[in-house]
C-alpha positions in Angstrom: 0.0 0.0 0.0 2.8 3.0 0.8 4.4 2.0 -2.6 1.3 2.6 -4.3 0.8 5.9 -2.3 4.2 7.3 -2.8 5.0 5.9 -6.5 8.1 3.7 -5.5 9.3 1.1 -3.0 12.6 3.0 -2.9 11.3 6.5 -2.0 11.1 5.4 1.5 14.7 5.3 1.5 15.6 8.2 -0.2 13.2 10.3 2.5 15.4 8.4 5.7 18.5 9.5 3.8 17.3 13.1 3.1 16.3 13.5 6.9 19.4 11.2 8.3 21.7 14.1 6.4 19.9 16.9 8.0 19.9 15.5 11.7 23.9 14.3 10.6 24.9 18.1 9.2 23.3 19.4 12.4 24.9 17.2 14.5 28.4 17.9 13.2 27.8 21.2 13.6 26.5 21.3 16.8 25.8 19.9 20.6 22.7 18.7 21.7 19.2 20.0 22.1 19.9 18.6 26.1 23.5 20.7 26.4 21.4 23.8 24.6 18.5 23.7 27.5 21.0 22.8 30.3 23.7 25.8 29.5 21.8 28.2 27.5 22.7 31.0 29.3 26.3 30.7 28.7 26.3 29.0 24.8 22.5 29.4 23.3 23.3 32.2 21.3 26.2 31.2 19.6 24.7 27.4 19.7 21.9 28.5 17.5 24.2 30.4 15.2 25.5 26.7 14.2 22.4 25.3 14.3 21.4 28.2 11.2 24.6 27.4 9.9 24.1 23.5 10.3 20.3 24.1 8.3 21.8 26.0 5.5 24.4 23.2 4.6 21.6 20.9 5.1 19.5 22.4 2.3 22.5 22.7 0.2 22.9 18.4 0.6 18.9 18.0 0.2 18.6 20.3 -2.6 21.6 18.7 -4.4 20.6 15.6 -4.2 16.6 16.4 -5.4 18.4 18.0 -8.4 20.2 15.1 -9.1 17.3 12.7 -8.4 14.6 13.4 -10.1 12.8 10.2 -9.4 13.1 10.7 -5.4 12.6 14.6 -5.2 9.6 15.0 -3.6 10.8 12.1 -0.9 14.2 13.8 -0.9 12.9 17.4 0.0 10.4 16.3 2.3 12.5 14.3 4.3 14.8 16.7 4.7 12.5 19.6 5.5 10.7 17.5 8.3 13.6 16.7 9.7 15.1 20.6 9.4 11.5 21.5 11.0 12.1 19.0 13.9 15.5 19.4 14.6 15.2 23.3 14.6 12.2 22.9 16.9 14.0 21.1 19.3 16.8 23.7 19.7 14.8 26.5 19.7 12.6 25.2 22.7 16.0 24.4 24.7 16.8 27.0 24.4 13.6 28.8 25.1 13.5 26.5 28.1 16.6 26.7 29.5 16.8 30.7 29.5 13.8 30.8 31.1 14.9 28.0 33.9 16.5 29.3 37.1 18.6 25.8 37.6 22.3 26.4 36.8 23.6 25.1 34.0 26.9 23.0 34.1 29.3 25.5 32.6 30.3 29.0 32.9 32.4 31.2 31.0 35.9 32.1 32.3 37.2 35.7 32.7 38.9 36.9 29.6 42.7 35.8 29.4 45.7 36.6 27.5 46.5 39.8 25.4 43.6 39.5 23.0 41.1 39.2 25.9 39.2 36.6 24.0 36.6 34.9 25.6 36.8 31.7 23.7 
């Protein structure tokens, strides 16, 4: 029955591949939803910053591989957006949550050091 629905046995696979790359680039670029909500006040900004970054190399991968199969595009682009929506909506609310918790978190930031007083 979901072959007739979708057109194709093997479009099931391309959407698990589609979504797998999105949660993969995210998770290369990034920690986790649970570090995000635990420590957002010292690293949600500049977590989220790679999360964007992380979602726009993600649609570079899903929309290079729709182009380039035609067959699969729809299961190739919806995959990967539901999996961009999902992922994204999990960062978003740790961090949402965790700003607006008054637990610690387990990290803090030390006091600038060295000549260039970097942060980081």
């Amino acid at each position: 029955m979901p072959a007739q629905i979708f057109g194709s046995e093997d479009r099931g696979v391309a959407f698990l591949v589609s979504a797998g790359i999105v949660y993969e680039i995210i998770a290369a670029a990034c920690s986790s939803p649970q570090t995000t909500e635990i420590n957002a006040a010292t690293r949600a900004d500049t977590l989220m910053k790679w999360v964007n970054l992380g979602l726009a190399q993600a649609a570079l991968f899903v929309g290079a591989a729709a182009f380039l199969d035609e067959r699969n595009r729809w299961a190739i682009v919806t995959g990967g957006g539901v999996a961009a929506a999902l992922m994204y909506g999990q960062y978003w609310h740790a961090k949402r949550a965790g700003l607006e918790s008054d637990l610690g978190g387990t990290e803090s930031i030390p006091e600038p050091q060295g000549a260039w007083g970097a942060r980081y």
